[in-house]
KEMARMI-307589 format. One record per residue: residue in one letter; x, y, z of N, C-alpha, C in turn. Coordinates in steps of 0.05 Angstrom, whole numbers, plus 5000, padded with zeros to 4 digits. Layout:
<nodes>
aXYZXYZXYZ...
</nodes>
This chain:
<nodes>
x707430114576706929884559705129684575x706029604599703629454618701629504618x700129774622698429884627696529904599x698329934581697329964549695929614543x698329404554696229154549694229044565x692829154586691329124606688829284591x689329604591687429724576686329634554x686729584525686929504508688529194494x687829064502690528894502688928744468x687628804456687328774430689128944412x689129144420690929354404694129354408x694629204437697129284444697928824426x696928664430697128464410698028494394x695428654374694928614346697528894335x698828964353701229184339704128904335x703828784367706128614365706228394346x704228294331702628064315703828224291x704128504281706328554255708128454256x710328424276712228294271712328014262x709227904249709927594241709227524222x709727364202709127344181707227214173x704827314165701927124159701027104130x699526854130700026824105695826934103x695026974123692527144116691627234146x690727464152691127684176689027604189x688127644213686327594235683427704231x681627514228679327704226678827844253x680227774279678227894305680927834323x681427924339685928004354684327784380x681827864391681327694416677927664415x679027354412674927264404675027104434x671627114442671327054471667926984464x667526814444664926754430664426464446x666526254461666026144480665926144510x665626364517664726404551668426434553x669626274581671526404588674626194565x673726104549675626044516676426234508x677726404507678626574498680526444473x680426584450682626444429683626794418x685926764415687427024399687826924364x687427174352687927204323686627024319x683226974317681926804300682326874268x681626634256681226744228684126744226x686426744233688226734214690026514212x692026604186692726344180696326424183x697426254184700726174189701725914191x704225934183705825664198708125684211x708625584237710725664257713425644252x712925394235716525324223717525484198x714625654178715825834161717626074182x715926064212716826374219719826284238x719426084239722725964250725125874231x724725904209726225794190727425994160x724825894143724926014121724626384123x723426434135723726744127725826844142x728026804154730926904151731826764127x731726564111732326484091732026784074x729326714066727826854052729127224053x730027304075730827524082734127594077x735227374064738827334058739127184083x739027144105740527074131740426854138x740426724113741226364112743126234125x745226404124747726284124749026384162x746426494161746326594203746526394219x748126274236747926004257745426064265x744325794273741225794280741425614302x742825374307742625184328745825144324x747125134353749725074367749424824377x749824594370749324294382752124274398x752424364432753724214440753724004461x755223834461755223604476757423374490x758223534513760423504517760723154539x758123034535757922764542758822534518x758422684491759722484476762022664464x762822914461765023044457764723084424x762423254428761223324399760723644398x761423794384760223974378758424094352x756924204346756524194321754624504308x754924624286753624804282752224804263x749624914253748124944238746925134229x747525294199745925474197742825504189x740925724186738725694184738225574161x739425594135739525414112739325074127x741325084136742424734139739724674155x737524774179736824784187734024664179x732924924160730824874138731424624124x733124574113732824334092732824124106x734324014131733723784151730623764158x729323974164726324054177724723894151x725923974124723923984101723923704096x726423544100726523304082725723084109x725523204134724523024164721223064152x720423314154716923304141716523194116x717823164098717323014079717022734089x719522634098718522284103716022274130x716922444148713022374159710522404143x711122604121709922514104708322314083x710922204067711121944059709221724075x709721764104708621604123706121534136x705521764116702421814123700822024144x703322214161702622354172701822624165x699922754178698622874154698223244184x696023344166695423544188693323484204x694423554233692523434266693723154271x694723064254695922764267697622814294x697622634309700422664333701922554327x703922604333706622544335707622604361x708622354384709522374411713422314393x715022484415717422524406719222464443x720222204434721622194466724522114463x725922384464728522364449730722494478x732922484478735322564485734822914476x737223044487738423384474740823244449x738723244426741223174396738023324381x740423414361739423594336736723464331x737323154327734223074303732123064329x732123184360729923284368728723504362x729723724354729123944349728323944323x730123794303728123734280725823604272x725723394286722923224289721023474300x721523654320719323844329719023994295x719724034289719924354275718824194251x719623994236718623804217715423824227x714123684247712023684254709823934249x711524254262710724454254709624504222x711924494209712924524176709224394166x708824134181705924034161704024014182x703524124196701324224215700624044235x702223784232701723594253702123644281x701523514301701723584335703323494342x705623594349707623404371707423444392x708023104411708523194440710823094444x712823194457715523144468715423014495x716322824500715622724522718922624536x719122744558722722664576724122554560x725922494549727222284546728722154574x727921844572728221674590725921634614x723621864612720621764633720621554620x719621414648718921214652716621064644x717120824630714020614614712420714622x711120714650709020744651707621034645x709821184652709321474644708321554619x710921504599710821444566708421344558x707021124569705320994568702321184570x701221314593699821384596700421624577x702321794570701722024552701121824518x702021604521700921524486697821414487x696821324504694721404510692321604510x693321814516691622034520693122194491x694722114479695022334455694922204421x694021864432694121774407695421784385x697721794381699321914364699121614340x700121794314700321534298702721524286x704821634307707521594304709221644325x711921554326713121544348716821524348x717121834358720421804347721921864373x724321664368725321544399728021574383x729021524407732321384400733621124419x735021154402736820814425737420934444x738521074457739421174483739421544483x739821464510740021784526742521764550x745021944544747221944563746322174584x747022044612746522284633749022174648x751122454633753922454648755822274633x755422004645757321774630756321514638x753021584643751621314639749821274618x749421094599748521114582745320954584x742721084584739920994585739320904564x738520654555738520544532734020604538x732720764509730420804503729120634490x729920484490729120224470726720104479x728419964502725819824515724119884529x724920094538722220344554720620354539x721220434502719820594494717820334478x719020024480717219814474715619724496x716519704526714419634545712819884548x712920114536711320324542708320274523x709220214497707120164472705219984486x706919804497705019524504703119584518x703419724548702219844572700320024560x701220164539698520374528696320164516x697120054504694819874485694619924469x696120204452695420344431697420144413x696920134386697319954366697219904340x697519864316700619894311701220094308x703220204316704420534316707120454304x708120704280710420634263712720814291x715020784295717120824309718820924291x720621084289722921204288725721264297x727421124299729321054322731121164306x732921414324735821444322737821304330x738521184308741421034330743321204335x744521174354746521314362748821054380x751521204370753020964373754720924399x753421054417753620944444752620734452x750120614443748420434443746320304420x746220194406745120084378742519984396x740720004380738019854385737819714365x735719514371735119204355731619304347x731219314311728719404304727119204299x723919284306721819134305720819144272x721218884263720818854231718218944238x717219084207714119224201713819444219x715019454239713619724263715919874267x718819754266720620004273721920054247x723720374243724620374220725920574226x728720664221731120824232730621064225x732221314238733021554228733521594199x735521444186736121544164734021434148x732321234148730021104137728421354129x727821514153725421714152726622004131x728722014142731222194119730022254087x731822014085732121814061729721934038x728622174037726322154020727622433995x726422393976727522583950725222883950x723422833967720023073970720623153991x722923413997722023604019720523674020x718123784051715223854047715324144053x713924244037713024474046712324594070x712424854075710024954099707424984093x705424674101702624684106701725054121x699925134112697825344122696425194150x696225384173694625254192693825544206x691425434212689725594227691525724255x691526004258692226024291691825904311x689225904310688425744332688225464337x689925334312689924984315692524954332x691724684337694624654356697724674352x699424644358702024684349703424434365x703124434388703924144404701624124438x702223984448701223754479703923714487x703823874514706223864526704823684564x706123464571704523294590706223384617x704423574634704723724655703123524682x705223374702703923234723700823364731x699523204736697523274756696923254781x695123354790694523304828693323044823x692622874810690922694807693222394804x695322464798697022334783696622214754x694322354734693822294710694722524698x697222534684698122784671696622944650x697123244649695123404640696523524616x695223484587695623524572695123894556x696623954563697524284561696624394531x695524434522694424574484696224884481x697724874460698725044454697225104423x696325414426695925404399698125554374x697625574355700325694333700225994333x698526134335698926404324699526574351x697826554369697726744391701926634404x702226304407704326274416706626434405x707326394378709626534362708926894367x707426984368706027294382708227344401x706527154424707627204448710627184455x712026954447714326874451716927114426x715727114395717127324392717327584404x714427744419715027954436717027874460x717227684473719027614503721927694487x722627564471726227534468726327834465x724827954458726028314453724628414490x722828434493721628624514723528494540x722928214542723828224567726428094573x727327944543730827784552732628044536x731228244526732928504515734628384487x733628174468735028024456735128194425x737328184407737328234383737927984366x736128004339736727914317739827874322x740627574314744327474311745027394332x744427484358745627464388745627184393x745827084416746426764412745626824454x743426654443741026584467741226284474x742226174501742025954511740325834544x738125664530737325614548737625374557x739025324581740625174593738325034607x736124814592734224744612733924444583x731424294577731524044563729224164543x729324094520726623994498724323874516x724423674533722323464544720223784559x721524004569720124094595719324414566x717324524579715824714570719224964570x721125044579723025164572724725104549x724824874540725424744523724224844492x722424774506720724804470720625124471x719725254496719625584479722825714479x724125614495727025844484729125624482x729625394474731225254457730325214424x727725284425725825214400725925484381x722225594402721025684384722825984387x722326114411723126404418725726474407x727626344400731326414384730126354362x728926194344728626074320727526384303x724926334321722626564308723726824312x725926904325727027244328729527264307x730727124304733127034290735127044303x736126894324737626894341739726604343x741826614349742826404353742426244376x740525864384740325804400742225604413x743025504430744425314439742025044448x743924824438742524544450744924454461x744024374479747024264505746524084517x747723874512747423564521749623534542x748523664564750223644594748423684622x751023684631749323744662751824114671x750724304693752224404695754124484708x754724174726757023974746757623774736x759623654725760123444728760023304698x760123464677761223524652763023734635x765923694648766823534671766523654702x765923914704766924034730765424334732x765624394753762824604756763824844740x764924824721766025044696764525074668x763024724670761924704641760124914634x758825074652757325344634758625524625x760525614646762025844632764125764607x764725444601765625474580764725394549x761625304561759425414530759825734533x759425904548758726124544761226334529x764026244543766226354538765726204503x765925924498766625814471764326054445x761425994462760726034437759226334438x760426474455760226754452756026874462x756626684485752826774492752826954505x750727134499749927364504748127424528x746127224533744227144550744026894559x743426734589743226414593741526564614x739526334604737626294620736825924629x736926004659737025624666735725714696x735525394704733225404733736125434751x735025594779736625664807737925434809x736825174813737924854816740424914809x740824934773744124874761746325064780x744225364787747425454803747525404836x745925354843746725184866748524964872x747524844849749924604843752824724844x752624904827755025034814756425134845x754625284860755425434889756025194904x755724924903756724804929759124694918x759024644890761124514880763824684878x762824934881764825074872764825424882x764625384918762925674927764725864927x767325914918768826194910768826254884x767326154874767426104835770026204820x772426034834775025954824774625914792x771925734783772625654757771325854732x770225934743768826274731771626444720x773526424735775926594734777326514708x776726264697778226084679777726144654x775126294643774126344624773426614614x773226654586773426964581769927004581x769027194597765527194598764527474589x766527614575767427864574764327924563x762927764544760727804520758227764532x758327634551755627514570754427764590x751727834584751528084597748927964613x748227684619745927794627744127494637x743327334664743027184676740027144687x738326974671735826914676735626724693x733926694716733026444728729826384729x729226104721726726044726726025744736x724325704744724025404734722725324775x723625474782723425414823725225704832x723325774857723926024861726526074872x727626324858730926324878730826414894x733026404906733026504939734826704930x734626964956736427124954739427014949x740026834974742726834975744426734951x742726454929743926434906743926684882x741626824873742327024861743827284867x745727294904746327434905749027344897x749627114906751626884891752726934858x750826934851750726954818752227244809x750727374823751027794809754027754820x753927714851758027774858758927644837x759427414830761127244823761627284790x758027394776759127334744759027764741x758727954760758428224749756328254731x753628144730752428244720749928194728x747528364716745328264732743727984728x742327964742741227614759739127684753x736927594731734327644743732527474743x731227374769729327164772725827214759x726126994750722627074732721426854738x718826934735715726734743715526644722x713826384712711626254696711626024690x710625924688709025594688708825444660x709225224656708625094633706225084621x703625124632701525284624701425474618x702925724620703725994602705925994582x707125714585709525754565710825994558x711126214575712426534574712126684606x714126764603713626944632711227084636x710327044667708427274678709627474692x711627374710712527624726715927614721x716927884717720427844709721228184709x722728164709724928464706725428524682x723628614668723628634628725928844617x728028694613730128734602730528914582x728528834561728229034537726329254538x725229324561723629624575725529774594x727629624602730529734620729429714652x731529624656731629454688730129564703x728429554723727029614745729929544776x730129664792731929594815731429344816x733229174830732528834830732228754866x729328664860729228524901729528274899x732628164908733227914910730027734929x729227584914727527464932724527464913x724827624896722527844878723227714852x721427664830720627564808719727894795x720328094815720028424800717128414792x715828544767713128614769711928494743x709128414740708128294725708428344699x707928184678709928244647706928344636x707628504615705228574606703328384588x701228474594698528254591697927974605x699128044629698727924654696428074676x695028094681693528274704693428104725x695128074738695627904768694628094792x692227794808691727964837692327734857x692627754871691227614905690127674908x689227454916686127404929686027124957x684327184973684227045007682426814992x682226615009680726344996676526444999x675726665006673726764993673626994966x675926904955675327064938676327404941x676427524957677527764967679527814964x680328164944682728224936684128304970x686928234970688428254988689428524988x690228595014692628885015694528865009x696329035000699628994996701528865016x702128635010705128475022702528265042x700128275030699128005048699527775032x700627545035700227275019697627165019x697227064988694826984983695426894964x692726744939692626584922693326754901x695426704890696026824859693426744836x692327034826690826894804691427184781x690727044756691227234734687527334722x686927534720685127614714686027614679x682127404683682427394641681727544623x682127634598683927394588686727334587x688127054593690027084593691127144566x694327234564695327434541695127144525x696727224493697527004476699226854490x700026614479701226434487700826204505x699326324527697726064546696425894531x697425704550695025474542691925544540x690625424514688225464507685525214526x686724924527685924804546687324604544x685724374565687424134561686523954534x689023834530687523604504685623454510x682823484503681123224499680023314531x680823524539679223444573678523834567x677323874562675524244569674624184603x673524034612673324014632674624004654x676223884659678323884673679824244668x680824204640681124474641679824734660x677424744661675224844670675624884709x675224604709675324474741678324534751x680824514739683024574745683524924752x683725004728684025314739682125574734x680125534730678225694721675125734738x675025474751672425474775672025574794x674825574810674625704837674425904840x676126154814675426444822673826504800x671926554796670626624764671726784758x672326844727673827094713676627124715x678026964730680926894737681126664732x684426584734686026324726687526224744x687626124762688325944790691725834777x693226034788695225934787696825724807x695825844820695825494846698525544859x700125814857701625914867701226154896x702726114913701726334932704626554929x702926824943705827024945703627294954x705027454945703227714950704927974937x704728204929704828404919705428714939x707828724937708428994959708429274954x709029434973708429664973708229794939x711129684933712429814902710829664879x709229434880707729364856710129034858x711928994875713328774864711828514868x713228324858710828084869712427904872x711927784894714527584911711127214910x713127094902712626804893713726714914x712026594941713526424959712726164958x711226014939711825794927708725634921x708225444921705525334912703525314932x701025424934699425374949700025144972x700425014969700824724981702924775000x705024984990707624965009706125215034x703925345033703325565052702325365082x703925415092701825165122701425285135x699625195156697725245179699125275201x699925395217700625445244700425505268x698925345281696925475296695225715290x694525675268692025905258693926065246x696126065249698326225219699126125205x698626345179699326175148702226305149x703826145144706326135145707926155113x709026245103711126145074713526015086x713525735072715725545072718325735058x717525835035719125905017720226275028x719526335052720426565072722926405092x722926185095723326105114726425895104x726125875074727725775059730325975055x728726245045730226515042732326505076x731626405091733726425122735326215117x734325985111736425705110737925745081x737625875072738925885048741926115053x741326335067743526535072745626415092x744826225103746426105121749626065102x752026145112753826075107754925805093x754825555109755225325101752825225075x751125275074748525195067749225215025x748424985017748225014990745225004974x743324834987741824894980739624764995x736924865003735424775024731724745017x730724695033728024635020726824595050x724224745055722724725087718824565069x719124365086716024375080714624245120x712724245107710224315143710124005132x709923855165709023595177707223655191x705323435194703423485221704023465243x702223625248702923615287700523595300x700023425323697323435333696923725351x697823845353697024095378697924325350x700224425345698724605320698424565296x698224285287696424305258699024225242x700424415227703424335214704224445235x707524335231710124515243712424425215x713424695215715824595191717924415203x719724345176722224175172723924275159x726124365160727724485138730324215135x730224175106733123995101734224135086x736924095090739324365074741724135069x743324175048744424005039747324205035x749624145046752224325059753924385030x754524605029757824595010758524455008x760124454991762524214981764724325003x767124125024768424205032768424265057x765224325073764824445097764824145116x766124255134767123945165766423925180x764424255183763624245222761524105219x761224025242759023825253756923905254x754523725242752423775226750723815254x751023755277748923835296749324165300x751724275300752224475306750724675289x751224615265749624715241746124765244x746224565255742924515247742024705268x743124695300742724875317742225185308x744525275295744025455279742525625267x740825415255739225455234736825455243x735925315265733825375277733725625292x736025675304736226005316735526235294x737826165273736926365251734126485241x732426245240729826245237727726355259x728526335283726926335303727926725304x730326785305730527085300729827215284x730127115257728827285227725127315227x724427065229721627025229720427015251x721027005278719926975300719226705308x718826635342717026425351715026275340x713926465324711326415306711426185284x713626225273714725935263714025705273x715025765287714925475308717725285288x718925335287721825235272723225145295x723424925295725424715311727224505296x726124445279728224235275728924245240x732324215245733824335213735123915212x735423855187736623715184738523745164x741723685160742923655144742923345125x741823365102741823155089744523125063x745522895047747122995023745523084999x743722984998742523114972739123114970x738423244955735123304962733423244935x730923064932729623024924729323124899x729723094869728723344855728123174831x726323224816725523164786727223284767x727023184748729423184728729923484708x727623664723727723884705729424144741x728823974762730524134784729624184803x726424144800724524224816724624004846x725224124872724923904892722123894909x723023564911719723394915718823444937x718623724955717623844987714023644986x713323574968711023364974711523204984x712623124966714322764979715422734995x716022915005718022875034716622935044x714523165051712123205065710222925074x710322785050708522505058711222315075x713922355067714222115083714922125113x715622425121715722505143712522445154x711322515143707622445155706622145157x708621985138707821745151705621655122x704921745105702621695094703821665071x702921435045702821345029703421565003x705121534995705221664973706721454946x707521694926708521444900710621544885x712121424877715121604868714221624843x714922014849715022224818715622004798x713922014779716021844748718022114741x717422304748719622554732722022594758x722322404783724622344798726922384789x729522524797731622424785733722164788x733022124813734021904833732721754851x730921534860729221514875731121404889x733821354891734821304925734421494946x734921684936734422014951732321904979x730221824966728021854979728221705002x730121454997731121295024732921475038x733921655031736221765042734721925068x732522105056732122235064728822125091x728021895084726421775096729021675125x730521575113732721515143733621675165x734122045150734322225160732122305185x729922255171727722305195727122125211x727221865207726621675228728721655242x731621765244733321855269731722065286x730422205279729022435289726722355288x725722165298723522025305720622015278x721922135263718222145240718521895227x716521805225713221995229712121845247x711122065271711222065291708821915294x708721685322706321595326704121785335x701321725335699621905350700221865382x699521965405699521995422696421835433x696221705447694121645458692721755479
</nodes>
């Protein structure tokens, strides 16, 4: 099948493109009439929310659960079938309707994990308008700059967002945000929710049930494949966030082939992806990918510690009978320090659960080896980016398992053609690290460009290698075809004339016994260039003394990887840097160990961290003066 979409990958498309329902067929499976633009299924026509909604209707299977709302921060659960589903979608697009929103309008959506996010998306679909989902709770200025660059002529918020049992009131973010943009007058949409009431702006704001409230459910508008579907706002190197283009036909393609080929999923099964609406996992497998296969999805308004106790996954999974969870390495790490004999695993019946995705930041052996002991079943870590919105590299479930190399993202998904390549351009040998790039075109589902910027587009991932797509990831490809992701270009450092992987070196601080979860990035050094840093953050429970530890760990390293390292110094910290989707900030701590100016993530989860961990090093002298 790989080989079939590499060869032909029009033919091997345009077979999987039956499975969808069009309301007029493709004149051409892969048009390339603009240089390296590639657009899939020109010429045809669809709508995303008929193929997420109404045609299980349409097919009897109305009355199928479609969305599991749980939420165990306000102690709600709730179910919805695809009927109940459709008619919420129909009578939400009707009043954006009413409102004047029309097809190509934006619609920015900065909501909490509650139902009327997922319906405001899918409403949007239903009449061809653009949504962009943006965190709930980023920050004004953040909010700000995406209403800016996406112009929207609407805007649906809510009064608050609970994380745990603090309650973020969206209110005023989402009014000092308007202001900072300049954009003006924009109609608002506010869910109240009665943890926290918000106070409405006469003429500009107007509630949930307001927008409801209408007697004209709308139809499913016709839209071009290739028009947009949503702008999903992906940080940049620049710090001006980069607006991601999803288009409609090729996405629903791509994403209904994944839930069968590679999560092995059937029609009815009940698929949870344990990650947010705000982040690119969100929208394809809380959204589109369960909706459009007919699958049951979960929305889960938690964390997966500390709502209440590092049990809360296994008892969505035991409650509502999931088949598949897929969530980032982060949640079970958490889960492993909080709880490293998985005592609470024991508590719950998992009898139905066959099967453990990770994505989101690369795992380390030692947690997915964590995972397979503890839940009996297989672990499998997968590649891809919020610019592909679908896996590139994974262990395709529904083609039957490949052996699993803890450490390994397994081999490229089909209609991926992944190489390395050295910074001239030169394909690499097997197991050398180098620049991850995808030879074009990329499959359906990627991003088509950025909004409003082709250029950038262009200059971002498309210039440096011609005919390839700069994933901006490094790793390399071994003997067996596997392909090991040791982390972003940026994390590969210099060492005395060796390129080193941080994320090799992570895989040692991570197996360490005590160790829950760790992160190495390169400081400067005046005599070789970088030298790493590893901070590791201990179990729950562990007492020995953190110098002893750290000793350790520098040995460990200096044996596994050699002198060559140049690995000296481990710090034990309590907690490590990470943005709100899990990802930790090895930049930011890179800059503050170096001494040099940097600016706190708006997608931060905590910015005390950063003092924590700035204190940590200046006991250990960084950032170090120059030497004279």
């Amino acid at each position: 099948m790989y080989r079939h979409s590499i060869d032909d990958p029009e033919q091997f498309w345009g077979h999987a493109a039956e499975e969808i329902s069009w309301e007029k067929r493709w004149d051409k499976v892969l048009g390339n009439s603009s240089g390296p633009y590639y657009r899939w299924f020109e010429g045809a026509i669809l709508n995303t929310c008929y193929n997420c909604l109404d045609i299980h209707i349409d097919r009897g299977e109305g009355d199928r659960t479609a969305l599991i709302y749980d939420s165990p921060v306000t102690s709600v659960i709730k179910k919805y079938s695809y009927r109940d589903l459709r008619d919420l979608v129909a009578r939400c697009a009707g009043g954006l309707v009413n409102h004047g929103i029309k097809k190509g309008d934006r619609v920015v959506i900065y909501m909490p994990m509650i139902p009327e996010t997922v319906i405001a998306m899918l409403a949007c679909a239903r009449i061809g308008a653009i949504h962009s989902v943006v965190f709930g709770g980023f920050a004004a200025r953040e909010l700000a700059a995406r209403i800016r660059d996406a112009q929207p002529k609407l805007i649906i918020s809510a009064s608050c967002g609970i994380e745990i049992s603090r309650v973020i009131p969206y209110k005023p973010l989402l009014d000092e945000a308007i202001t900072l943009s300049g954009t003006g007058p924009l109609l608002c949409v506010i869910c109240q929710r009665p943890q926290s009431q918000a106070a409405l702006i006469d003429g500009r704001d107007i509630s949930w049930d307001q927008l409801m409230d209408t007697t004209q459910p709308a139809p499913c508008v016709p839209c071009i494949a290739t028009d947009p579907l949503y702008i999903l706002y992906t940080s940049g190197t620049t710090g001006v966030p980069k607006g991601v283009v999803r288009d409609n036909g090729g996405h629903l393609v791509a994403l209904n082939w994944s839930m069968k080929y590679i999560y092995g999923m059937k029609p009815g099964e009940v698929f949870w992806a344990a990650s947010d609406v705000g982040w690119v996992v969100g929208h394809s497998y809380i959204v589109y990918a369960p909706l459009a296969y007919g699958c049951t999805t979960i929305l889960y308004e938690g964390k997966s510690v500390g709502t209440p106790d590092p049990g809360a996954f296994w008892r969505v999974i035991a409650e509502h009978g999931v088949d598949v969870l897929f969530t980032a390495p982060t949640a079970f790490r958490a889960i492993k320090r909080e709880d490293p004999q998985g005592a609470f695993i024991k508590k719950y019946d998992l009898s139905k659960f066959r099967m453990l995705f990770l994505a989101g930041e690369r795992c380390d052996p030692d947690t997915l080896s964590w995972a397979k002991d503890r839940l009996n079943v297989p672990v499998i870590d997968h590649w891809w980016q919020t610019e592909t919105g679908w896996a590139i590299g994974a262990n395709t479930a529904g083609l039957g398992l490949l052996p699993i190399k803890p450490g390994s993202c397994t081999k490229p998904v089909p209609g991926y053609n992944i190489r390395v390549l050295d910074d001239h351009g030169d394909e690499l040998a097997p197991c050398q690290t180098g620049n991850i790039v995808i030879r074009l075109p990329l499959p359906p589902g990627c991003l088509t460009t950025l909004w409003n910027n082709d250029h950038d587009f262009h200059k971002t991932y498309l210039a440096e290698y011609p005919g390839y797509y700069l994933t901006g990831d490094a790793g390399f490809i071994d003997t067996d075809g596997y392909l090991w992701i040791m982390g972003r270009i940026d994390d590969i450092i210099n060492t005395a004339g060796h390129r080193l992987s941080t994320g090799a070196m992570e895989e040692v601080l991570a197996s360490h016994r005590d160790v829950a979860e760790c992160a190495v990035t390169g400081v400067a050094d005046e005599v070789k260039g970088e030298i790493p840093i590893g901070f590791v953050v201990l179990k729950a429970g562990v007492t020995r003394n953190s110098s002893e530890i750290e000793r350790e760990l520098v040995s460990m390293v200096r044996e596994r990887i050699g002198p060559i390292a140049s690995f000296k110094i481990a710090v034990v910290v309590r907690r490590l840097p990470k943005t709100r989707s899990g990802k930790i900030l090895r930049g930011t701590m890179k800059k503050i160990a170096d001494g040099t100016e940097y600016r706190v993530p708006a997608t931060i989860d905590d910015p005390a961290v950063l003092d924590e961990i700035r204190e940590s090093l200046a006991i250990r002298g960084f950032p170090k003066k120059p030497k004279k």
